[in-house]
Structures are given as C-alpha cells and as structure tokens.
N, C-alpha and C positions, 0 to 999 in steps of 0.2 A: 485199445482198438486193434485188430486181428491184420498183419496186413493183406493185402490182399493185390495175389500177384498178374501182371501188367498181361494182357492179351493185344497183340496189333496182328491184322488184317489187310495188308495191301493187296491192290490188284495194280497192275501194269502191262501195259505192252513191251515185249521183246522183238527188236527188227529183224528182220530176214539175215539168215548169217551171221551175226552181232554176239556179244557180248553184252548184258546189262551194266550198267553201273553197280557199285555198292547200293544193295535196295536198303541196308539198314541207315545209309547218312545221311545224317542231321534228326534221326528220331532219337526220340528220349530216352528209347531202350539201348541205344548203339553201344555203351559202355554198362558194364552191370554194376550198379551199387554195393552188393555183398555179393557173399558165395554164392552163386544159384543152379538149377537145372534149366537147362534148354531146351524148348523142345520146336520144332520147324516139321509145319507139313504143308506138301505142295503141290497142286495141278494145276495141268495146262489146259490150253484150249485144245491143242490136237498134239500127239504124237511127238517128238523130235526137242526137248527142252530139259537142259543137262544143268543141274544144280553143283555151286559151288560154295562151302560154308566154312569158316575160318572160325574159330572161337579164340581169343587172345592171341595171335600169330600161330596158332597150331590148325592146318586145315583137319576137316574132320568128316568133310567129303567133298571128292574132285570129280565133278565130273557124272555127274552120278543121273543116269535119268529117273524123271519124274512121270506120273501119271499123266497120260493125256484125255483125260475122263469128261472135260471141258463143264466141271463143275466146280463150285467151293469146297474145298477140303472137308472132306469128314473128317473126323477126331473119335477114335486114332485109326483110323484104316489109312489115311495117306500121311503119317508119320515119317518121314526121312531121316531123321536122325533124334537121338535123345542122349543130351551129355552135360556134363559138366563145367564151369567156370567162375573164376576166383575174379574175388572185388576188382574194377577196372579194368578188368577184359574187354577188350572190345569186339561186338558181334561182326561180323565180315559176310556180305553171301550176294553173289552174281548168279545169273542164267545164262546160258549160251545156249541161244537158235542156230542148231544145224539146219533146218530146212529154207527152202526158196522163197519163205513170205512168214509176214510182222504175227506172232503169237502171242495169245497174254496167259499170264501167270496168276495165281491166285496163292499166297504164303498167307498161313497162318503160325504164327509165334507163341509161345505161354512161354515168362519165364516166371522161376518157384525158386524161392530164395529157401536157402539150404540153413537152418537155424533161426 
C-alpha cells in the first residue's frame, strides 16, 4: 500500500499584539516519522500576520509576513516555505499579530516523506 502523505489544515485566531502558541503541538504531525519535505502555506484575515517556522531547532523563517487575502490558502500560490527534515524533527511555527485587533490564520501543511 502506497503511503500517502499527511495534509492538516488549521484555522485560529491570533490576538491583537500577541504571539500564537506553537500551532503544531500535540498534532500527530508535530515530529516527522522519516525523512520528509515540508511544505506550509498561510493567509490571514487582513494585513499585519508574521510567520515563524522552526524545522528540528533550525528556524527556516523569522518573521516573515503572510498573505492577508482573508481566504484558504491556495496551493501553491500562498506557499511560504518548502524544505526539508530528518526522522524526529520536530515542526515548530507561531504568528505574531502586529496590528491593534484578534486576526485568524488559515496554515495549510503537506508533508512528503522523502524515500
């Protein structure tokens, strides 16, 4: 059987000013089983929402604004990053809202095991 590899979809609120939590903890995906690719695409509800993505303690974007398109990510036009990582890496990624009021995000994930 072929495997077939994992897609998640979160949406959340991000508060005004704030920092998210780690949006990957406690999902099944948060440590990778084998080698694989990564891939993270993200938009907001409006304007002002800075992605931050860690792949096994290596960040691999700080900071980095996202789309405020206030829809679901298309694939691959709101792609943010596309990289690599090794069995038991753990996926890392917060938002930070610069602006004065609560925005939600919408992350889509694939990850594509390498072998």
């Amino acid at each position: 059987m072929p495997y077939v590899a994992p897609a998640i979809s979160p949406a959340f609120s991000v508060a005004a000013n704030s920092t998210s939590a780690n949006f990957m903890a406690g999902n099944l995906y948060e440590y990778l089983d084998r080698p694989s690719v990564i891939e993270f695409g993200m938009v907001g509800s409006a304007v002002g929402l800075l992605a931050t993505i860690m792949i096994g303690g290596q960040v691999i974007v700080q900071d980095q604004e996202i789309s405020g398109a206030n829809r679901y990510p298309i694939v691959p036009d709101d792609w943010i990053i596309k990289a690599a990582g090794k069995a038991g890496a753990k996926i890392y990624g917060t938002l930070r809202n610069r602006t004065g009021g609560a925005l939600t995000a919408w992350v889509i994930l694939n990850i594509t095991p390498l072998g």
